[in-house]
LUMKOLMI-959774 format. One record per residue (C-alpha): residue number from 0; x, y, z. Coordinates in steps of 0.001 Angstrom, whole numbers. Layout:
! residues N
{atom NUM,{X,Y,Z}}
...
This chain:
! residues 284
{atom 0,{0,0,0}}
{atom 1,{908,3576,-501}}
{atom 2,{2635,5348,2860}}
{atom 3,{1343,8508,3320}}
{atom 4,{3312,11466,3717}}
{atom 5,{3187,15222,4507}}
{atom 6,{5475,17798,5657}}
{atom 7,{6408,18284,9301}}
{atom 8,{8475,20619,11204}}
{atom 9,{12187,19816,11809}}
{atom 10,{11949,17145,14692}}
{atom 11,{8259,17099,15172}}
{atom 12,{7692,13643,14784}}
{atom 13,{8650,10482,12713}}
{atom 14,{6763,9133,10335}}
{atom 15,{6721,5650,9777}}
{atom 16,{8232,4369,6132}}
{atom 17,{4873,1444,5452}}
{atom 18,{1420,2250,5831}}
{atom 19,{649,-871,7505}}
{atom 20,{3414,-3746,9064}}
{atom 21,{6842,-3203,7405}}
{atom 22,{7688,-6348,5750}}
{atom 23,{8924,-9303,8042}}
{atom 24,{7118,-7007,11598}}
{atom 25,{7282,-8869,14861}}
{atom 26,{4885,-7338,15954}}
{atom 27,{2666,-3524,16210}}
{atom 28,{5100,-1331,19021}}
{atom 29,{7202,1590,18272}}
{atom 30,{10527,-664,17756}}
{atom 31,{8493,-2605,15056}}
{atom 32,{7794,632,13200}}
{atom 33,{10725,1776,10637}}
{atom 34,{10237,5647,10248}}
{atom 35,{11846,8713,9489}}
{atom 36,{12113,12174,10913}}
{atom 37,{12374,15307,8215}}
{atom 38,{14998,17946,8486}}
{atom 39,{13916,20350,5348}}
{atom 40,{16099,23003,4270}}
{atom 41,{14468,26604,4069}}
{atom 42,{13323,27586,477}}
{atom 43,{16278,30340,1037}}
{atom 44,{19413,27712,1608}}
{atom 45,{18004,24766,168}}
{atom 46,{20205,23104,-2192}}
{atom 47,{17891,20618,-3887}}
{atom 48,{20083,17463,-2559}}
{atom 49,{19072,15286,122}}
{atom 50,{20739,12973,2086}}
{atom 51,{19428,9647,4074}}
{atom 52,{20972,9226,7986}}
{atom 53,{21365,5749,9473}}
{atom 54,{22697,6578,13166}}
{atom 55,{24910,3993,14605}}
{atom 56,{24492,1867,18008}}
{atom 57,{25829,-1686,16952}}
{atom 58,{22545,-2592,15628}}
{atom 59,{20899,-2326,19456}}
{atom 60,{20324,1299,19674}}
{atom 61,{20798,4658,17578}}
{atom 62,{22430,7009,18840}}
{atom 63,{20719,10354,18395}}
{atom 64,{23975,12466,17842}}
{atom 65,{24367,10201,14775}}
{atom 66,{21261,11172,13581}}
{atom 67,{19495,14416,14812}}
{atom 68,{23307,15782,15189}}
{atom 69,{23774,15426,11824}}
{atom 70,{20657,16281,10198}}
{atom 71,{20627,19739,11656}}
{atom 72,{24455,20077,10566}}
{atom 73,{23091,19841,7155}}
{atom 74,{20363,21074,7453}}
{atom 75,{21863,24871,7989}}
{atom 76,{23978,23967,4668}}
{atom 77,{20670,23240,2617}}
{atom 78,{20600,19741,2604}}
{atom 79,{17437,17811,2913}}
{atom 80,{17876,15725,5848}}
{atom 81,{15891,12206,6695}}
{atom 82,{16676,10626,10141}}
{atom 83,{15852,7196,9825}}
{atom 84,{14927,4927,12577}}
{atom 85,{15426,1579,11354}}
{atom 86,{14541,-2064,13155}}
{atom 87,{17146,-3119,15730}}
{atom 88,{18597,-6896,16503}}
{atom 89,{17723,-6034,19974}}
{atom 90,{14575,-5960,19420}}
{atom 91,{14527,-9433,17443}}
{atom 92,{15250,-8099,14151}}
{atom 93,{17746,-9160,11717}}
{atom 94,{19139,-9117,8291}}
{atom 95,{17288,-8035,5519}}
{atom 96,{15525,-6311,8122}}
{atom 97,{17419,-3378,8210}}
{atom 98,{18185,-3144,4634}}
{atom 99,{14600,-3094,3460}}
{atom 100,{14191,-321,6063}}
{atom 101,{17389,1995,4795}}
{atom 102,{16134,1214,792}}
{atom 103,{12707,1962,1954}}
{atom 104,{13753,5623,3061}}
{atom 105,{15406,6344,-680}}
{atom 106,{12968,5017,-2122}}
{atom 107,{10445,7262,-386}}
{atom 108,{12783,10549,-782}}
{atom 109,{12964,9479,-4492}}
{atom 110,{9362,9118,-4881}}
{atom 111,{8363,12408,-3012}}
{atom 112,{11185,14527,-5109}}
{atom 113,{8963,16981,-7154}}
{atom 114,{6661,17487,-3739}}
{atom 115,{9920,18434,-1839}}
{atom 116,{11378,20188,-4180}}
{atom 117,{14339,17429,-4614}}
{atom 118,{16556,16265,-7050}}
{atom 119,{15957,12816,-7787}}
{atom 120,{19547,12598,-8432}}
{atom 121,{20920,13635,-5574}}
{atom 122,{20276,11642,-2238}}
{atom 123,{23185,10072,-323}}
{atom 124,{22951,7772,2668}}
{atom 125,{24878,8040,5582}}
{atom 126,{26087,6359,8238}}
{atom 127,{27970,5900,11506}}
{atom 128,{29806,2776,13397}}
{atom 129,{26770,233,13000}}
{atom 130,{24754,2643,10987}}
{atom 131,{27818,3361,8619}}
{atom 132,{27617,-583,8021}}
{atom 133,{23571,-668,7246}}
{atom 134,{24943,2878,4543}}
{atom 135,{27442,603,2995}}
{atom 136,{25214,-2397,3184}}
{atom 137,{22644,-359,1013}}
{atom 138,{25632,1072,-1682}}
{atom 139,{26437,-2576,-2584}}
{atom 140,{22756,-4176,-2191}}
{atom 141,{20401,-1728,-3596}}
{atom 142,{18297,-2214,-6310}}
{atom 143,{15677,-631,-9465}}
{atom 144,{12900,-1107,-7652}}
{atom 145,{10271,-3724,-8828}}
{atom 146,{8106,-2294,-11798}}
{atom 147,{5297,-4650,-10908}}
{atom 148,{4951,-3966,-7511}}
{atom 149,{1009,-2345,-6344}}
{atom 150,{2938,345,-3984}}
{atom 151,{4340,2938,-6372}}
{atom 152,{7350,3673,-3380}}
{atom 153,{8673,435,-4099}}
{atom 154,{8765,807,-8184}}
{atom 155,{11286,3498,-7516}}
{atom 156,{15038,2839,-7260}}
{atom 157,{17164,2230,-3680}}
{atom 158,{20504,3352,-5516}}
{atom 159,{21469,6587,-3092}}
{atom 160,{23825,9079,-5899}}
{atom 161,{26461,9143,-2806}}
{atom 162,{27389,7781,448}}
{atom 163,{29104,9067,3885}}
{atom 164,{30518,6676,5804}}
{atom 165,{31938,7836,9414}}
{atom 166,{33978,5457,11540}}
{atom 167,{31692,2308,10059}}
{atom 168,{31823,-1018,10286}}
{atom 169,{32281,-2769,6977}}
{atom 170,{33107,-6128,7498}}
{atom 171,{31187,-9231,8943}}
{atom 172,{34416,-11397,9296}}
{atom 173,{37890,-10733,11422}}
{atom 174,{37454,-7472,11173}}
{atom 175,{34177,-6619,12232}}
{atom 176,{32656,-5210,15429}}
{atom 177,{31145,-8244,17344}}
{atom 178,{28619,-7010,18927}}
{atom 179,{27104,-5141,15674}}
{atom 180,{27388,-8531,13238}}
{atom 181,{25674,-10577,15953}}
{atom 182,{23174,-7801,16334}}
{atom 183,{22679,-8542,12451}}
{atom 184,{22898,-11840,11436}}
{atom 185,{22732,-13611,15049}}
{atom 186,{25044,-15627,17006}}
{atom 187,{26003,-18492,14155}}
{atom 188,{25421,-16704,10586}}
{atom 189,{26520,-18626,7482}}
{atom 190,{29512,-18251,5714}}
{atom 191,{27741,-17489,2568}}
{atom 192,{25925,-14668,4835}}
{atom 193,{29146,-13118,6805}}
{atom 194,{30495,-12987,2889}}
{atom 195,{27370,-11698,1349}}
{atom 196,{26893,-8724,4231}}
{atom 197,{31423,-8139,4632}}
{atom 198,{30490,-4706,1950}}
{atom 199,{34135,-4765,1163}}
{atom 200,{34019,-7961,-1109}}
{atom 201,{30780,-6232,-2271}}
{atom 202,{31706,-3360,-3865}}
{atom 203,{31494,-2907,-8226}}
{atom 204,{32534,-696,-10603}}
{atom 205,{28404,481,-9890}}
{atom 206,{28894,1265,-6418}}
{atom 207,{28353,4984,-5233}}
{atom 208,{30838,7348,-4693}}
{atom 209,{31937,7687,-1512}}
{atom 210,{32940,9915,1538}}
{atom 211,{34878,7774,4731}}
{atom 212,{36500,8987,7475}}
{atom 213,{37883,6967,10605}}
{atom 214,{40370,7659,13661}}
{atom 215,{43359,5582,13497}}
{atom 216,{43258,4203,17007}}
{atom 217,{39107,3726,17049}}
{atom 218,{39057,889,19773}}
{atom 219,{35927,-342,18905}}
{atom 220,{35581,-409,15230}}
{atom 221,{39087,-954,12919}}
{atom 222,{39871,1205,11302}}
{atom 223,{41115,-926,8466}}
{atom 224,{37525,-1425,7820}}
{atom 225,{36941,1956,6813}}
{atom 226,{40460,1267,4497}}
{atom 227,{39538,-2201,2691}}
{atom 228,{36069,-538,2116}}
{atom 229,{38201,2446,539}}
{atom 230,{40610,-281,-1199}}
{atom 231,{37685,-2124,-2894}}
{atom 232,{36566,1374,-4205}}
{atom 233,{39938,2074,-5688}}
{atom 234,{40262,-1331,-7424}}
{atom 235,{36824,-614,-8957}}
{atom 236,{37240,2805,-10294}}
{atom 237,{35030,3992,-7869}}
{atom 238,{35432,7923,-6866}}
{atom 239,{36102,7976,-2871}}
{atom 240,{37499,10492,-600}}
{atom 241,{38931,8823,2605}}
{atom 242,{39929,10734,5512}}
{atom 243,{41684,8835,8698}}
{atom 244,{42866,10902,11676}}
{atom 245,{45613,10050,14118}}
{atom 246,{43601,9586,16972}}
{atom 247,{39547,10423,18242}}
{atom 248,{37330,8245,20365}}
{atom 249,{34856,5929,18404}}
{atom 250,{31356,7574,18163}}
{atom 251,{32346,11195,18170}}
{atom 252,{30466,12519,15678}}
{atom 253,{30746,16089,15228}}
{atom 254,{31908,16645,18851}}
{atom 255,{34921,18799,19401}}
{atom 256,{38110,17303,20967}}
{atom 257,{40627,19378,23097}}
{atom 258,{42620,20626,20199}}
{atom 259,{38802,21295,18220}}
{atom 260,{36893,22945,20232}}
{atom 261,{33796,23576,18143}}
{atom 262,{33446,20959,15030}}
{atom 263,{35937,18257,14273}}
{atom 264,{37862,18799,11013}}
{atom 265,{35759,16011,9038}}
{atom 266,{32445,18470,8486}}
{atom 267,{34452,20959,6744}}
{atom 268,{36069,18155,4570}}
{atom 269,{32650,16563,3805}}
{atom 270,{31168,20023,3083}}
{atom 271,{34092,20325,318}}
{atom 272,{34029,16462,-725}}
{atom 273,{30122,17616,-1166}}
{atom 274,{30564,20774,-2932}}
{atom 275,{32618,18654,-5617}}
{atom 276,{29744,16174,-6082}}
{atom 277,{27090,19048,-6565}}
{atom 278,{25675,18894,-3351}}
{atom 279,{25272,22345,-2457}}
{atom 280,{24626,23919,-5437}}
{atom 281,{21488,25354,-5649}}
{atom 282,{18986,23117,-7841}}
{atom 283,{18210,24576,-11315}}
């Protein structure tokens, strides 16, 4: 069925992606309910771009600096921003869960385009730690859409025209964050499943261009995942930009550190990387 949708207020509430059980619900509670919260840009700033958030919280929680943080970053740089608040493996959930949810939101920003005065062309996903994993999950796994579907959202293409990928998790084998892939795909996933979900081995000459950044001594998530992620791209042709600091706690987001003492040095490199893609131009 069609999801209905209608403009709302920076923050005012979240509106859920299905009208009706998301595909694969447990059950009819809040945590069973995929939705997204809207960020617009003013008419004056807005850019015509968009851009899809997936916060992080190792697939158990999402952590709202990784998601409302960001969407009123871009916000004030006219960027459309979409918060999404996607099932959980602590709540029961687990993969495709999480990617229908993330390909869902696209799809939706795509389909609603002309209404919000957005390029089709230009939505990006992002993502941090756990949510930077379901972002990459979605670069190498989306798809056209299915033309003979009833719900006209789901005709419409999952392919996001860029991604952002802060401090993620990439991998499902050696590398990966334990706690996140067992979140995902349980406590015993296949091998053909820990292969099909490490993005790294995913990634195609097809795959988005992409934005990473990581700290060098994250403790929690590798930072060579954010580098064989970055790798991959390079083998395929793929344009990246890859930023990795000397050192920063995991989950910082935009937080300052004692040497930054308003935002960290990756906005202002994102806001260039973005420039260069034709993300804040103003739409013709």
């Amino acid at each position: 069925m069609l999801a209905m949708f209608h403009y709302v207020a920076a923050d005012e509430k979240r509106v859920p992606l299905w009208n009706g059980d998301a595909p694969g619900a447990k059950g009819k509670g809040a945590r069973d309910i995929p939705a997204m919260s809207y960020y617009f840009a003013t008419a004056e700033k807005n850019t015509g771009s968009a851009i899809v958030i997936c916060p992080g919280g190792g697939y158990g929680a999402l952590a709202e600096h990784e998601g409302k943080g960001y969407a009123e970053f871009l916000q004030k740089h006219g960027i459309n921003a979409f918060v999404l608040s996607y099932r959980l493996g602590s709540s029961g959930y687990r993969h495709p869960a999480m990617l229908h949810d993330v390909a869902r939101a696209v799809r939706t920003v795509r389909f609603n385009a002309a209404k919000w005065k957005i390029d089709p062309k230009r939505i990006g996903v992002m993502g941090s730690s756990a949510g930077g994993h379901l972002a990459a999950t979605l670069l190498t796994h989306y798809d056209a859409g299915d033309a003979k579907s009833k719900d006209p959202i789901e005709r419409v293409s999952s392919r996001p025209d860029l991604g952002i990928l802060c401090y993620a998790v990439i991998s499902m084998g050696p590398l990966t964050h334990k706690g996140s892939r067992a979140n995902l795909l349980g406590d015993s996933p296949s091998a053909e499943l820990v292969k099909d979900l490490s993005n790294e081995l995913q990634v195609t000459k097809n795959t988005p261009p992409t934005f990473l950044w990581h700290t060098a001594n994250d403790s929690v998530v590798k930072v060579e995942n954010s580098l064989a992620f970055a790798g991959a791209l390079s083998r395929a042709k793929v344009p990246f930009a890859l930023h990795v600091f000397e050192s920063g706690r995991h989950g910082i987001g935009l937080g300052s550190n004692r040497r930054y003492k308003s935002l960290h040095p990756w906005a202002e490199d994102l806001m260039y990387w973005l420039q260069g893609r034709n993300f804040l131009g103003k739409k013709d």
